[in-house]
C-alpha positions as CSV (number, residue, x, y, z in Angstrom):
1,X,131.5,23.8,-143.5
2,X,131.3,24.2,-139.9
3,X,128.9,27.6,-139.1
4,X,129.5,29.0,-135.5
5,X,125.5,29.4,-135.4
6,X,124.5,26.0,-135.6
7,X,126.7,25.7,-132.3
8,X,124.6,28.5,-130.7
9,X,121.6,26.5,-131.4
10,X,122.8,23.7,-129.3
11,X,124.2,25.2,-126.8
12,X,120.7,27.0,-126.1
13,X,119.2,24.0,-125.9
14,X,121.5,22.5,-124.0
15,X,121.1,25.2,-121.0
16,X,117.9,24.9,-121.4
17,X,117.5,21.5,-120.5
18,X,120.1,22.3,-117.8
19,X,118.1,24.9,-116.1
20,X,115.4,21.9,-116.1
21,X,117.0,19.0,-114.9
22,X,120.6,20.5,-113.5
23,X,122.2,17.6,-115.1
24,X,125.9,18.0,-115.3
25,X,126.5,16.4,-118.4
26,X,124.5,19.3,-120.4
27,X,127.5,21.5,-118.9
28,X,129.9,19.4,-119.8
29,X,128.6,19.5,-123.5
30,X,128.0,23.2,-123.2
31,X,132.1,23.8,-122.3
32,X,133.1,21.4,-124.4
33,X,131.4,22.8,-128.0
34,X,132.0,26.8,-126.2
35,X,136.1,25.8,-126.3
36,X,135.3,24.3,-129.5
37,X,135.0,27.4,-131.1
38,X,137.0,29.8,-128.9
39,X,140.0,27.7,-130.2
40,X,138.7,28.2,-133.7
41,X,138.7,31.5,-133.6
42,X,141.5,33.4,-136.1
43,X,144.6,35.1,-134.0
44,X,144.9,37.5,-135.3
45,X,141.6,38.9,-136.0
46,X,139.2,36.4,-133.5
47,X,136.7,35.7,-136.2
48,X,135.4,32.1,-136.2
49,X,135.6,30.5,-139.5
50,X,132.4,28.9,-141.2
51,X,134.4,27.8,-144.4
52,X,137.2,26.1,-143.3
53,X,139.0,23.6,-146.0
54,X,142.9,24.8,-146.4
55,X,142.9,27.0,-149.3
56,X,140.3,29.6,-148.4
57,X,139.1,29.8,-144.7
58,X,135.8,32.2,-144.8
59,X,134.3,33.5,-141.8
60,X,130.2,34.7,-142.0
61,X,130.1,36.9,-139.6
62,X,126.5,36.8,-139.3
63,X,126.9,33.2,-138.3
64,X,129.4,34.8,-135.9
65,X,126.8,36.8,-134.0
66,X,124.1,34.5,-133.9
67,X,126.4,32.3,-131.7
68,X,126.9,35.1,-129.5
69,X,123.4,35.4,-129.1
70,X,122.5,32.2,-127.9
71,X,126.0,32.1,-126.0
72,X,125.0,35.3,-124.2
73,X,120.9,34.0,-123.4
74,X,122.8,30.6,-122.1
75,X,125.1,32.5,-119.8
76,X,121.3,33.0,-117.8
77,X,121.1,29.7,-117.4
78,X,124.6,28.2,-116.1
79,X,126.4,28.3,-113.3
80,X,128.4,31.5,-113.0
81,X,132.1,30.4,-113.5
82,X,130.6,28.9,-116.9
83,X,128.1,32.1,-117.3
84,X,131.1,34.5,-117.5
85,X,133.1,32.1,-120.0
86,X,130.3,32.5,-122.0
87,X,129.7,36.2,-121.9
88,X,133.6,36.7,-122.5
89,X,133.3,34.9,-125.6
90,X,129.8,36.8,-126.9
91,X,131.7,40.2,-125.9
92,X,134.9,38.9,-127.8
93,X,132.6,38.5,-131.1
94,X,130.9,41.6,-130.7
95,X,134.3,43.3,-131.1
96,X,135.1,41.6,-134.2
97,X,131.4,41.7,-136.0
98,X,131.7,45.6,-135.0
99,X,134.9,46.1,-136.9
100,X,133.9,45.0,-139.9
101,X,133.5,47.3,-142.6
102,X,130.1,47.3,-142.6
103,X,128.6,49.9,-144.7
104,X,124.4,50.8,-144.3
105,X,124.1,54.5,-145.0
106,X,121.8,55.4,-147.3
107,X,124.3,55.0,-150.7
108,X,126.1,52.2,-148.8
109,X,127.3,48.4,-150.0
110,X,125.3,46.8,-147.3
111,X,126.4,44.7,-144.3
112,X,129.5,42.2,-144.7
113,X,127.9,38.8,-144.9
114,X,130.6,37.0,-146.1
115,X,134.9,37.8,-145.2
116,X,138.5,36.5,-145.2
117,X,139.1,35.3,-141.9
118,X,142.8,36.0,-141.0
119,X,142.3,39.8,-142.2
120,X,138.5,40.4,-142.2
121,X,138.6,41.5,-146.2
122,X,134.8,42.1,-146.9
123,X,133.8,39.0,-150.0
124,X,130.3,39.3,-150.3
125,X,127.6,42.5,-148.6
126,X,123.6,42.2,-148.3
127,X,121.1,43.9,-150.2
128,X,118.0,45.5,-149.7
129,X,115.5,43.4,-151.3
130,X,117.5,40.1,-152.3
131,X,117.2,36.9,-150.2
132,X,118.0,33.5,-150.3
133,X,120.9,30.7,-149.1
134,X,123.6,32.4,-147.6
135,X,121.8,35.8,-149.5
136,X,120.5,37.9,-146.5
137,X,118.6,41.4,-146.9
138,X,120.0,43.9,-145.0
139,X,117.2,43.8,-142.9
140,X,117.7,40.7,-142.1
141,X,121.3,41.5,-140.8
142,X,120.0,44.6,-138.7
143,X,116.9,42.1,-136.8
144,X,120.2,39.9,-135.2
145,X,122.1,43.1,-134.7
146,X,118.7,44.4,-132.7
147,X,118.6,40.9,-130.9
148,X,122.4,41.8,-129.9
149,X,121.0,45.4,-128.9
150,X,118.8,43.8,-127.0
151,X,121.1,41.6,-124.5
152,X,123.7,44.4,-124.1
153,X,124.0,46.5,-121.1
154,X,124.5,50.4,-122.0
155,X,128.0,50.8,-123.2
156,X,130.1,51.2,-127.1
157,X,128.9,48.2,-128.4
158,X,125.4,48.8,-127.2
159,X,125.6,52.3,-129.3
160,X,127.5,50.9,-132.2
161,X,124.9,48.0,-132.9
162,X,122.4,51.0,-132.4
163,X,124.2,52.8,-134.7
164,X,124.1,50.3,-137.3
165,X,120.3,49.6,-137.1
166,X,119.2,52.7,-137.5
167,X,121.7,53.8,-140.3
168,X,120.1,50.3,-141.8
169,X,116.5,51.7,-141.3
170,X,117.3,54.5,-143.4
171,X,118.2,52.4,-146.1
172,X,114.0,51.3,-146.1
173,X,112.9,54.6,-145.9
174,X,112.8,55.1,-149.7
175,X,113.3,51.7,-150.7
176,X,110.8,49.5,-152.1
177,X,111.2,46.2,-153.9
178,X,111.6,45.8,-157.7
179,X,108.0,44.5,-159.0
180,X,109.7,43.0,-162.2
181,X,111.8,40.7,-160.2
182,X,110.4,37.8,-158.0
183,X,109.6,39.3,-154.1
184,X,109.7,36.9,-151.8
185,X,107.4,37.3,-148.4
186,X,110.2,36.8,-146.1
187,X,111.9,39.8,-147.5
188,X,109.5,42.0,-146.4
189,X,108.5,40.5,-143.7
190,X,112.2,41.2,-142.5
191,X,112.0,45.1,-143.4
192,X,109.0,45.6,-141.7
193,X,109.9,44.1,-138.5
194,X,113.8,46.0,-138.8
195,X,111.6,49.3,-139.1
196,X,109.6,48.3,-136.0
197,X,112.8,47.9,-134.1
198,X,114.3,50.9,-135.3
199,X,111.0,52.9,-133.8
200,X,111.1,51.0,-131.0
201,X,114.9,51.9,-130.7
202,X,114.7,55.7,-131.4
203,X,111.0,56.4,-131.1
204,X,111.1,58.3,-134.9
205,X,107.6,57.0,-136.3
206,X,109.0,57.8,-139.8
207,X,110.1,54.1,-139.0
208,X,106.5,53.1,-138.1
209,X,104.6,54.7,-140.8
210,X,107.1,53.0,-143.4
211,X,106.6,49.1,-141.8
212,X,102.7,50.8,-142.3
213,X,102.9,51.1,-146.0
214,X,105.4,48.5,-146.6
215,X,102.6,45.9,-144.9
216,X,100.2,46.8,-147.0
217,X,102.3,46.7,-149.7
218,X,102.7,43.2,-149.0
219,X,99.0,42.6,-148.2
220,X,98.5,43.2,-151.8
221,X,101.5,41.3,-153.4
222,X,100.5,37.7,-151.5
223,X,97.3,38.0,-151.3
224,X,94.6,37.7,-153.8
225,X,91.6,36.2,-152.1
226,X,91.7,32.6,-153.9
227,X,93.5,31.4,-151.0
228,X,93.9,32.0,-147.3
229,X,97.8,31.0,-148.0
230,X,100.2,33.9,-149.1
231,X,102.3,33.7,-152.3
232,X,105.2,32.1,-152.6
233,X,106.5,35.0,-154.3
234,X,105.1,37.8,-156.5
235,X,105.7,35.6,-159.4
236,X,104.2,32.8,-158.4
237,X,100.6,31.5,-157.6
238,X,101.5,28.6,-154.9
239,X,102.5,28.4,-151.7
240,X,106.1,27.4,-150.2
241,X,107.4,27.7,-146.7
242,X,111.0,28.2,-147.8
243,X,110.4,31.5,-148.8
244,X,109.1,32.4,-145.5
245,X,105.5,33.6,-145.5
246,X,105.8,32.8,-141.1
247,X,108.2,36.1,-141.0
248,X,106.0,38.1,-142.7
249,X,102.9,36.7,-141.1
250,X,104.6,38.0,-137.5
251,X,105.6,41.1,-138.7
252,X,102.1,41.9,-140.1
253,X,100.8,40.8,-136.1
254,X,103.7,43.0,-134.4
255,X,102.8,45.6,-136.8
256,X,98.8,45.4,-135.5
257,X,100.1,45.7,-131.6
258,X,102.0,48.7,-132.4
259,X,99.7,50.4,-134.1
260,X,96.6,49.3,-132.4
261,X,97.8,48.1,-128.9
262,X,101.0,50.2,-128.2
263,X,100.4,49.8,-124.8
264,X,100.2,45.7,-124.7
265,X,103.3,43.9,-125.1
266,X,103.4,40.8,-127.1
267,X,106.9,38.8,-126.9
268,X,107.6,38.0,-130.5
269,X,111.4,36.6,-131.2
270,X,113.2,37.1,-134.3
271,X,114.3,33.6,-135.4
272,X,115.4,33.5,-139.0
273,X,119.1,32.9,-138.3
């Protein structure tokens, strides 16, 4: 197991501490894990494997894209021979992660979270409400696509990552978790803040009045007044971090500024990838 992500995490850090001390040997580290997987990637295809022993090499292309995020927000902080190696290589993966048969209409299988590296053969989609290791929501696919959205200059890949949120938000419109089944915070917490993007994206507050009633859904499910602490899940009384009560707790603030200081601007960052 080798996920392309976990490289993105160090090489923001990395440029980071470059931008701070302008020590070379953060650059060096930087090029040397970037070539890393540029070289890894498939020939035919360009995904970057996540799964690689010999019998079955698997790409994630979520893991894919949330290198090319932190690629791209390092290429701010480098020098500019390095800057555009980076960029190149965040472009390179946006091809590939947008030729992928996702499918997010309304009746659709959900985002490809899981793939066949040397022919991009779709193994495993999201789903709406379902979370967990190496299980993502849909929404939670469509937040990194918005943090893509959000880097790109105006262009087709711009409008294609557009594209797919907002075909994703229509999936939520209608949508609401099955109460017999365990509901995890973190779930919702990801649909609401997708539905904030997607208003903040097209400006339809169809999007906002759904992340509305979808937070007070949640409100009610976690919440019972015993405990200042959300809900685990809907099925159980305790508390645990893993299920990611911090997602929903900033989508219910991001929620409260759109709806009660539109005009204030609060710099909250997506960060469950």
């Amino acid at each position: 197991m080798d996920f392309p992500r976990h490289g993105g995490f160090f090489i923001d850090a990395w440029s980071r501490a470059y931008a701070r001390t302008k020590d070379p040997v953060f650059l060096k580290a930087i090029r040397t894990l970037a070539a890393l997987y540029g070289s890894a990637r498939n020939e035919r295809t360009g995904m970057i494997p996540s799964v690689t022993e010999p019998v079955s090499r698997t790409g994630w292309p979520l893991s894919n894209l949330s290198l090319a995020i932190d690629l791209w927000a390092a290429a701010g902080r480098v020098p500019d021979e390095l800057a555009r190696e980076l960029r190149r290589q965040a472009l390179e993966t946006d091809r590939v992660f947008l030729k992928i048969a996702h499918d997010v209409g309304r009746g659709g299988q959900g985002f490809v979270l899981s793939c066949r590296v040397h022919n991009i053969e779709p193994l495993g989609r999201s789903a709406r409400w379902t979370t967990g290791y190496g299980e993502h929501t849909d929404a939670q696919v469509a937040n990194l696509c918005a943090l893509r959205y959000g880097q790109l200059p105006d262009g087709p890949s711009k409008a294609a990552y557009r594209r797919l949120i907002l075909a994703c938000a229509g999936r939520y419109l209608d949508s609401s978790p099955d109460r017999q089944k365990p509901i995890y915070p973190g779930a919702v917490g990801d649909a609401i803040l997708h539905l904030a993007d997607a208003h903040a994206i097209a400006g339809d507050t169809r999007y906002l009045e759904r992340a509305d009633a979808l937070g007070r859904l949640a409100a009610s499910l976690f919440f019972d007044g015993a405990s200042p602490l959300p809900k685990a899940s809907t099925l159980h009384s305790h508390y645990e971090a893993i299920t990611r009560a911090d997602t929903l707790m900033m989508a219910f603030l991001e929620l409260w500024q759109k709806t009660h200081r539109s005009g204030q601007s609060v710099r909250l960052v997506y960060s469950d990838r």
